[in-house]
DOVEX-927894 format. One record per residue: x, z, y of N, C-alpha, C in turn; residue in one letter. Coordinates in steps of 0.2 Angstrom, whole numbers, plus 5000, padded with zeros to 4 digits. Example, Ala and Ser with C-alpha at 12.3 -4.5 7.8 and 13.67 -1.06 7.14 Angstrom:
2
506650394972506250394978506650394984A506450354989506850364995506450395000S
***
This chain:
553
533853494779533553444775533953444769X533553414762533753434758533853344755X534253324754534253264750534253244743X533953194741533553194731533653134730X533953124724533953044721534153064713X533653014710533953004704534152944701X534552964697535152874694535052884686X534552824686534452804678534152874674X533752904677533452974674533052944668X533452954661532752954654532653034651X532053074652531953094648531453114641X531753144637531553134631531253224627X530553224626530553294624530553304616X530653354616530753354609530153344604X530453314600529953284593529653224594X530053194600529753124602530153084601X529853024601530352974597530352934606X529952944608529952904617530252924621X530252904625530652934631530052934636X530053014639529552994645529452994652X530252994653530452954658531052894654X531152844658531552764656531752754660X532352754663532952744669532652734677X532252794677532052804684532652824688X532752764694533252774701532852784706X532952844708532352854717532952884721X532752844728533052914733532452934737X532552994738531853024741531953024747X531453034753531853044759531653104763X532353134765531753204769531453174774X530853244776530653254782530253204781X529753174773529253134772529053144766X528253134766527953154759527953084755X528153094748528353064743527553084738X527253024738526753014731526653004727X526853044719526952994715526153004712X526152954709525552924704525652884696X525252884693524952854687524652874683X524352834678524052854673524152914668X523652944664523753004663524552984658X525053014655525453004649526052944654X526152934661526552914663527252944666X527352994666527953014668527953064674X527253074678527253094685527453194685X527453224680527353274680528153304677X528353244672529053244670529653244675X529453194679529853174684529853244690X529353274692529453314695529753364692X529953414684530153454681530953454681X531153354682531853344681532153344687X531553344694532053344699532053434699X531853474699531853544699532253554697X532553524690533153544686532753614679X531953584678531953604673531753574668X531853514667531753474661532353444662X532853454656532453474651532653554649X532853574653533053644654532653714651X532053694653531453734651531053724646X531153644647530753614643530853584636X531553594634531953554630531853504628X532253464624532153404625532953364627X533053304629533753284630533653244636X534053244640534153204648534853154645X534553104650535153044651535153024657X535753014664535853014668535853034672X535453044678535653114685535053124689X535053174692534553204697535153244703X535353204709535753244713535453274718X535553324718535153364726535653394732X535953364734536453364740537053334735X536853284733537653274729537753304724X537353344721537653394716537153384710X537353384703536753354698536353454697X535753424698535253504698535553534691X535553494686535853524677536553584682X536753554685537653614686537153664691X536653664693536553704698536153774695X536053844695535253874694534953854694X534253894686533753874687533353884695X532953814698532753814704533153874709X533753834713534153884716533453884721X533853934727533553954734533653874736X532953854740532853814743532353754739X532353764732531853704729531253754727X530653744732529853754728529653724723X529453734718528953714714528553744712X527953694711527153714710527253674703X527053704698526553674692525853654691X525653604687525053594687524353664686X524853714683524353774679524653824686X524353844690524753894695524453964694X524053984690523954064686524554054681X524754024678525454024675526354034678X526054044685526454054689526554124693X525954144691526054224694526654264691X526754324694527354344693527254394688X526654434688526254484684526454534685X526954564689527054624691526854644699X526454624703526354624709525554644708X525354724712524654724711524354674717X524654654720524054624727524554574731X524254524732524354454737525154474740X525054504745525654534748525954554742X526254584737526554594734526854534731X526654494728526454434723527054394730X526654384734527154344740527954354742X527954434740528654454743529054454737X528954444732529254454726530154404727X529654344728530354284730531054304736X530554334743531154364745531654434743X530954474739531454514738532054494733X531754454728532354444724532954414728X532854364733533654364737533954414739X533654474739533954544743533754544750X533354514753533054544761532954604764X532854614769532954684770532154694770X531854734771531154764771530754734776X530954734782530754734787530454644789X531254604786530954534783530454514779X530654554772530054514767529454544771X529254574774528754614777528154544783X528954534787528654484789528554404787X529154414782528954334778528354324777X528254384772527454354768527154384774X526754414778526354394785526354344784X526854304788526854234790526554184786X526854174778526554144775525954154772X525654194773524854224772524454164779X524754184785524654154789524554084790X525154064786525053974785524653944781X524353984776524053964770523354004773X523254044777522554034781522454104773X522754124771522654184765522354254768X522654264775522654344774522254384774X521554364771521054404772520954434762X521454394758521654384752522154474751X522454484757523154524754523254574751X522654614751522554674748522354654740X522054594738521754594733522054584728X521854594720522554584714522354504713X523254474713523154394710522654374703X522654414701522654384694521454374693X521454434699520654434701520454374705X520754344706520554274710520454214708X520154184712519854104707520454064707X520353994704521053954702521153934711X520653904716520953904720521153954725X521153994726521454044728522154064725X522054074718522754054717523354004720X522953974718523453894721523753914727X523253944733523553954739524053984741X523854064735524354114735524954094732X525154064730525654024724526053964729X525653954734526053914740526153934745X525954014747526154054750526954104748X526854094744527454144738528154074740X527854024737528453974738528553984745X528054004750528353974758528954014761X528654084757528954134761529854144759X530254084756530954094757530854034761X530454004763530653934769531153904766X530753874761531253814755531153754757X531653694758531753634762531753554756X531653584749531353544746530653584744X530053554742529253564738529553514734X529253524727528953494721528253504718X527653474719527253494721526953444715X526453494709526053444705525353464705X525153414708524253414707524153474712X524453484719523953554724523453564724X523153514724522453494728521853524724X521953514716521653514712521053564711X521153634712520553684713520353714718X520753674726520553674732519853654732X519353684738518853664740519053634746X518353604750518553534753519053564761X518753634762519053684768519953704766X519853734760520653754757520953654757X520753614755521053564753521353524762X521053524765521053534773521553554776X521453604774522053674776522853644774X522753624768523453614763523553564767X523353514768523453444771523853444777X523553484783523853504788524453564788X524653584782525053634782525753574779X525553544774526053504773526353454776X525953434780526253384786526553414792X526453484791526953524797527653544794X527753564788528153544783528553484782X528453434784528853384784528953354792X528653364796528853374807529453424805X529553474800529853514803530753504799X530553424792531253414791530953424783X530553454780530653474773530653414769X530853404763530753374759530153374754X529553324753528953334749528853304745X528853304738528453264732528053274728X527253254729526853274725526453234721X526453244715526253214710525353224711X525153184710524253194714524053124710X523153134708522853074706522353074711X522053124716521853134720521953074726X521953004727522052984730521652994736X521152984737520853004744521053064749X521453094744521653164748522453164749X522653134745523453124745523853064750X523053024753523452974757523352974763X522953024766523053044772523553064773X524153094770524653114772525553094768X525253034765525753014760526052954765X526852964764527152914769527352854764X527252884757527752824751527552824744X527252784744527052784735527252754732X527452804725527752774719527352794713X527152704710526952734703527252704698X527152764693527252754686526852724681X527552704677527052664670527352664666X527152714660527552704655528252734656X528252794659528852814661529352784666X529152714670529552694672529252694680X529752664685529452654692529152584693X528152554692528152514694528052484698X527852544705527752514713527952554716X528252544721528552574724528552564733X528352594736528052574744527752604748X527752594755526952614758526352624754X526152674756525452674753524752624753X524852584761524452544762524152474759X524752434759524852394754524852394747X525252444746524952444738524252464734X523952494740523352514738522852454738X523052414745522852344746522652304741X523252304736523252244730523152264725X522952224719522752204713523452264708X523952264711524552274706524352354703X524252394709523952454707523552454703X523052414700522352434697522752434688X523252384687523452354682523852414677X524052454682524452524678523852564676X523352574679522952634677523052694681X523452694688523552734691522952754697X522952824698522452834705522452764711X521752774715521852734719521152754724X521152754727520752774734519952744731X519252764734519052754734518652664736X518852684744518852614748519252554743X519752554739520152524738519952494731X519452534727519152534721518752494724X518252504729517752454729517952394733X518452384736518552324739518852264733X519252314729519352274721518752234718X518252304716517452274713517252204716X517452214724517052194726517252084729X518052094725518652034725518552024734X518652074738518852074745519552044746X519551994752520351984750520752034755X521452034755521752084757521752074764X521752134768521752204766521352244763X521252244759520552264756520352354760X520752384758520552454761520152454768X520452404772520152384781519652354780X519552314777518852274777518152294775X518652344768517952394767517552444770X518052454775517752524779517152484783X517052454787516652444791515852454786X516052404782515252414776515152484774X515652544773515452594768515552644776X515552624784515052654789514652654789X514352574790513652574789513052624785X513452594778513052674773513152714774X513652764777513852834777513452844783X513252794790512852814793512052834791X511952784788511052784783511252874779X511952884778511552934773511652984776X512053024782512153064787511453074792X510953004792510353004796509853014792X509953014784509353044781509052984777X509252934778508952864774509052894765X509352934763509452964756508752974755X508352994750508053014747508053064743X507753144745508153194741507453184735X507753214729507153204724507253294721X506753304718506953384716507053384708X507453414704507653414699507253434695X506953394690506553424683506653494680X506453514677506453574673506153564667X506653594661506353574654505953644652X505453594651504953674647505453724640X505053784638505253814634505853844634X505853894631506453954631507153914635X507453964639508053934641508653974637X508953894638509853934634510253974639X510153994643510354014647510054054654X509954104655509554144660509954194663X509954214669510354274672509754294676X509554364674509154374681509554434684X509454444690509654504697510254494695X510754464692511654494691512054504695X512354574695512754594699513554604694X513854574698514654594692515054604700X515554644698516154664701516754684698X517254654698517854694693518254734695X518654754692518854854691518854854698X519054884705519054914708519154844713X518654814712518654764718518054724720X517954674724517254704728516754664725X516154664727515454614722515854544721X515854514715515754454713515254394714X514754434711513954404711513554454714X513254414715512654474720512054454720X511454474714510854454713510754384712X511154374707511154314706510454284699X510054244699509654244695509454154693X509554124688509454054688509254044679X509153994677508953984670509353914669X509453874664509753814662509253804656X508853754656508653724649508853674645X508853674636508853604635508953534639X509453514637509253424642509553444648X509753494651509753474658510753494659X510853434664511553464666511753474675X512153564675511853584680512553604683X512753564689513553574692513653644695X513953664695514053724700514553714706X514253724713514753704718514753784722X515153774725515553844731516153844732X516353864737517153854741517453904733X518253924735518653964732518354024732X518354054728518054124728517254144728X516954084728516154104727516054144720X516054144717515854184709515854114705X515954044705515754014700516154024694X516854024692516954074683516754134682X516754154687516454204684515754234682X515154174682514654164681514754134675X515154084673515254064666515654114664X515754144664516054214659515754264658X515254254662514954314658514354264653X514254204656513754184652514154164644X514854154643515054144637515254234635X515054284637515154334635515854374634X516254324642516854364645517054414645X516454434650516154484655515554494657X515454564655514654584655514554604663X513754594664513654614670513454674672X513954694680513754764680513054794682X512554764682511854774681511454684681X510654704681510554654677510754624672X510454534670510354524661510654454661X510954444657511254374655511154364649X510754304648510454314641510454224638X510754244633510954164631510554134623X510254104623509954074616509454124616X508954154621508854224619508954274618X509754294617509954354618510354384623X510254454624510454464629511354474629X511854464632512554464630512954524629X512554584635512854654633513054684628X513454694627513854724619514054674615X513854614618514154554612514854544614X515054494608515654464611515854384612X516254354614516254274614516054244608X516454274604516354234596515754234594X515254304596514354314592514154234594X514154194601513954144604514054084600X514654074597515154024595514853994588X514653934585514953894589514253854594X513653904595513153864596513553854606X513853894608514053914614514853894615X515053834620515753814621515853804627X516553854628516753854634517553804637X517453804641518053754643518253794649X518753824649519453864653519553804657X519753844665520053794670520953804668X521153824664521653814662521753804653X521953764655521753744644522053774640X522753774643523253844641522853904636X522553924641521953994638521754004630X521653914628521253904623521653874619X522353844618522553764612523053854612X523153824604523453864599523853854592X523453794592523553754584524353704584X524553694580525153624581525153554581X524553554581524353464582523653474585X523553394588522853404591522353384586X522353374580521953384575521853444573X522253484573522153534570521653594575X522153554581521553604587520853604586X520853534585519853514586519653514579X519853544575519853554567519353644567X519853684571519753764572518953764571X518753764574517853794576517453764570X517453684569517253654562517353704556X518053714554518153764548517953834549X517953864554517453934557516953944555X516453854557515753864554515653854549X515953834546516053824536515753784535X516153714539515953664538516353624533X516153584529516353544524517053494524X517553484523518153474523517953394528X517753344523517353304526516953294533X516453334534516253354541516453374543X517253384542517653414549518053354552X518053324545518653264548518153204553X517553194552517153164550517353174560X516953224560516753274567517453264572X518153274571518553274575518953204575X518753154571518753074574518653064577X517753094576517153054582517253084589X517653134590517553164596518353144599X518853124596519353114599519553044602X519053004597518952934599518452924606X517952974605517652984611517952974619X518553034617518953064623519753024624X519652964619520252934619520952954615X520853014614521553044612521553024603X521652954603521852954596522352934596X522652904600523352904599523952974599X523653024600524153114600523753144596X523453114589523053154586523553214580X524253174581524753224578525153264582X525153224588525553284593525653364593X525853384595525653454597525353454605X524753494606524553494612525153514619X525653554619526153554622526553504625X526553454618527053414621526553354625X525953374627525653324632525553354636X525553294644525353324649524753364651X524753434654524153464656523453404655X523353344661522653324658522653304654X523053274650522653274642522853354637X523253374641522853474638522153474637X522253464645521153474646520953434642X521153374641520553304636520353354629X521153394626521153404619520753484619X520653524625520353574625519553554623X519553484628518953494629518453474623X519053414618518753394613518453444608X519253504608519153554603518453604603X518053604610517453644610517053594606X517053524608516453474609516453474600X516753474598516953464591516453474583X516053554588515553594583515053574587X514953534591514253494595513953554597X513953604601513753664605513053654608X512653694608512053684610512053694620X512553734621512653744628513353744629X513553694634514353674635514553704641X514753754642515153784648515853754651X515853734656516553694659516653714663X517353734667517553724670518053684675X518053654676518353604683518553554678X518053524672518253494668518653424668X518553394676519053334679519653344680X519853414685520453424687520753384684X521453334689521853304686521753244682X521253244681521253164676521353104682X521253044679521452994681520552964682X520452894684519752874683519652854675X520052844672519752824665519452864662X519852924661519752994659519153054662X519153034669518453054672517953014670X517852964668517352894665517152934660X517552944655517452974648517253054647X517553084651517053164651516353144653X516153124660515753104662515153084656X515353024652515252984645514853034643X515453094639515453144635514553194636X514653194645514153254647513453224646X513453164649512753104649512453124641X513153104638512853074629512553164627X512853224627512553274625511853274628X511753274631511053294636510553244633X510853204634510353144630510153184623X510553204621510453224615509953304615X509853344620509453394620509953454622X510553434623511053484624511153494630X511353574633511353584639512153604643X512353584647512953574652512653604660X513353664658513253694665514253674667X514253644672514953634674515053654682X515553684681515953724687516453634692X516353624697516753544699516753574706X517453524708517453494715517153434716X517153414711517153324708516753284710X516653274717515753274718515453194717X515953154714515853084711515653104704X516053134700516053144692515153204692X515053224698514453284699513953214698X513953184703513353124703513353064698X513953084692513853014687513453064681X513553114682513553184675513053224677X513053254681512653304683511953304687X511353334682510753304685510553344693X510753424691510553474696511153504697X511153544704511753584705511553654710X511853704709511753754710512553764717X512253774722512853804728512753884726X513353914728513553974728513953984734X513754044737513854054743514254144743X514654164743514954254743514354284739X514554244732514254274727513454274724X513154234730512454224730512354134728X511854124723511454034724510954034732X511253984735510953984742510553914740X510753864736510553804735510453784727X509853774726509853764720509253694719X509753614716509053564717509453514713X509153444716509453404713510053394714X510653384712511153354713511353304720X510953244718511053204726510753254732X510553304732510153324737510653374740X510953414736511553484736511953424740X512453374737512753324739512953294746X512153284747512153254756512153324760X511953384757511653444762512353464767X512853424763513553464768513753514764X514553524765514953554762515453544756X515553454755515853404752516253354756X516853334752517053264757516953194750X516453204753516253144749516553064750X516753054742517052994741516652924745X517052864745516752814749516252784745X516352774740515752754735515152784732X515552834734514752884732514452884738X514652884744514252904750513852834749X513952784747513652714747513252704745X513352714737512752744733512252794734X512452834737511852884738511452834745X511852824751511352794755510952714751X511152694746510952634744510552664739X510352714738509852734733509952714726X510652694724510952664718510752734713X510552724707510752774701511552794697X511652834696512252874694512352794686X513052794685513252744682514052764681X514252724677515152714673515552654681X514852614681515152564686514852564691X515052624695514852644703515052604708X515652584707516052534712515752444712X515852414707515452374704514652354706X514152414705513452434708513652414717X514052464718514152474724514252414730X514752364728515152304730514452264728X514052254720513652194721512852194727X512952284727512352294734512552284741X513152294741513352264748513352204750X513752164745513652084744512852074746X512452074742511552044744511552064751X511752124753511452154759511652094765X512552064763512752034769512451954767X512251964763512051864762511451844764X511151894765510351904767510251874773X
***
């Protein structure tokens, strides 16, 4: 068992004038999972960096006072000696990039201790094992979707059998079976003594196994507790941190405490109405004229590995916004890659504004065509966030004026006007994603390519993408987004397409894909769909005043 506390932890990155952690004192405790939470810009991601011992180490910047791991301050230790796992929020940035295949990628961590063959051989078996991978092991990491990643990358840490995890956002490009799996794997993980902290805004998923929450604010600790109770009360809502579904509508709905227990019985009810079919499926419009997007028959596979798409064929028009769902590995980026002219298809036609994409390249598309990376990384470049969402404007030879004009209106949109001099680095990954996303939105693209475009955010910040995808379509503009999200699918998203081992099995309305199965859908959304309510900013709210009438009746 590993032991973790920190005394009076402020850290400060460079070229800030704040601190973003502010005299954080924790003791962790082994052999239990630690939750941390908050709003986006609070500290949760920091605090996991400094107990690793790599902030400010990797991250430069300045530390004031301690992070001990057996007594001993992590700054005197190596970077991440034997025994601390850490996961990042970006786990494609975590690959080794010298490993052609899974199994390779996994052994890498043992080899480096110097094991003998025979070991690493069986370590990662095992850990392939655990993480439910091994049908993965022959294939190259870097060919894999983001969730897939993730697991391999939790495999890789398993297999030196490390007694502290540091764990930010796991959950994130898991699908509902991968995300299942993690769930159950980390709770064996801590029966077996391990120490666990993960940084997660994922509430629904993170408290079924969370023994402790702490949330931040403002870089400081300002709850601290069971998960139960605090989810119970009003104190959580007040910082902006994650909070369970049930817990959001027992709020809407001013339930008195225990709010989380009282609300369950009403959102059975629903969830039984919508399980038995009282839902209403309706079928998704189609907008006349040319589509901005067509695939007929596509078939893609990369260099020496197996079909990605298989006869895929679909259209997206004007006005319409179209989610794409499927476990890990279905083909969904890779569908938007080719359609932002990534990747060409190995037979068959992807044809965008008209034209077909073979021989083109990203930029011919640009700026009528914007893409949003499931890691933002891929795309920020500039040194301020002005400057980011400036790029594409001055590209189109756009007027000094009309660019300033342009990158107000969309940063106000998405909230970030207070980092509008930052550098994108020096913010936390979701508002990386906020400033990627602005920087596509910025030339008002006539077709918006997204991927997992919630990942990580908090509900404010999901309200406001959500905002963002509603206001373009209204506007005539079309959105194909890649999501787990399946709340943020039904406030955004009019149609959605399932992907099943590279094939569309399901192609309709949104609410319809939804209920068909193969989601763990949220309490409130289950509500609203059996209440027949319309998609809205104020779900919860909706939610709570239909139940109310329902019980006064």
């Amino acid at each position: 068992m590993s032991t973790l506390s920190t005394r009076a932890l402020r850290i400060r990155y460079p070229a800030q004038s704040h601190w973003a952690l502010d005299g954080v004192t924790l003791d962790v405790a082994p052999g239990a999972v630690t939750w941390l939470t908050g709003a986006l810009g609070s500290g949760t991601s920091t605090l996991l960096l400094a107990m690793a011992g790599l902030a400010p180490r990797l991250t430069g910047g300045e530390r004031r006072g301690e992070v001990l791991l057996d007594g001993r301050d992590v700054a005197t230790l190596a970077p991440l000696p034997h025994g601390i796992a850490y996961l990042g929020p970006t786990p494609a940035l975590q690959l080794s990039g010298i490993a052609a295949t899974v199994r390779d990628e996994i052994a890498v961590g043992p080899m480096n201790l110097g094991w003998p063959v025979e070991q690493i051989r069986a370590a990662a078996d095992d850990a392939m094992q655990r993480l439910g991978i091994g049908h993965l092991a022959d294939r190259a990491p870097r060919a894999l979707s983001g969730g897939e990643q993730q697991r391999v990358l939790l495999a890789a840490l398993a297999a030196t059998s490390p007694t502290l995890w540091l764990l930010d956002e796991p959950f994130s490009a898991l699908d509902a079976t991968s995300r299942a799996h993690v769930q159950r794997w980390l709770r064996g993980l801590t029966r077996g003594g391990a120490t666990v902290v993960i940084a997660c805004d994922e509430a629904d998923t993170i408290v079924e196994i969370a023994d402790r929450l702490v949330v931040l604010q403002h870089g400081t600790v300002a709850l601290d507790g069971a998960p139960a109770p605090l989810l119970a009360g009003d104190a959580i809502l007040a910082t902006g941190a994650a909070t369970t579904e049930a817990a959001a509508l027992a709020a809407a709905a001013q339930m008195p405490a225990p709010r989380p227990i009282l609300a369950a019985p009403l959102l059975g009810a629903v969830g039984l109405a919508a399980r038995t079919g009282v839902v209403e499926m309706i079928a998704a419009p189609l907008a006349a004229g040319t589509p901005l997007l067509e695939c007929r028959d596509v078939q893609f596979a990369y260099r020496d590995g197996p079909a990605v798409l298989r006869g895929v064929s679909v259209s997206v028009h004007a006005g319409e916004a179209v989610g794409v769902f499927g476990a890990n590995g279905a083909g969904k980026s890779t569908l938007l890659r080719l359609a932002m002219a990534l990747d060409h298809p190995t037979s068959g036609t992807v044809t965008v504004r008209g034209l077909e994409t073979r021989g083109r390249h990203p930029e011919e598309l640009a700026p009528a065509v914007g893409f949003l990376f499931q890691q933002p990384e891929r795309q920020l470049f500039s040194a301020s966030v002005r400057a980011e969402c400036a790029v594409g404007p001055r590209l189109a030879g756009w007027s000094s004026a009309r660019v300033h004009e342009a990158v107000a209106a969309v940063l106000a949109e998405l909230g970030l006007d207070d980092v509008i001099d930052e550098h994108p680095y020096d913010l936390p990954v979701p508002r990386r994603r906020l400033v990627a996303l602005a920087a596509v939105l910025a030339t008002d693209p006539e077709l918006l390519l997204l991927d997992e475009p919630t990942a990580a955010l908090d509900g404010a910040s999901r309200s406001r993408v959500a905002g963002v995808v509603r206001a373009r379509v209204a506007r005539g503009r079309a959105v194909v987004a890649i999501t787990h999200d399946a709340s943020f699918a039904h406030e955004a998203l009019d149609r959605a397409l399932w992907l099943r081992d590279g094939q569309i099995v399901r192609d309709g309305a949104t609410r319809s894909i939804l209920t068909a199965g193969g989601h763990d859908l949220p309490a409130t959304l289950v509500a609203a769909l059996a209440l027949d309510l319309p998609p809205g900013a104020d779900r919860q709210l909706a939610v709570a005043a239909a139940l109310s009438r329902r019980q006064t009746r």
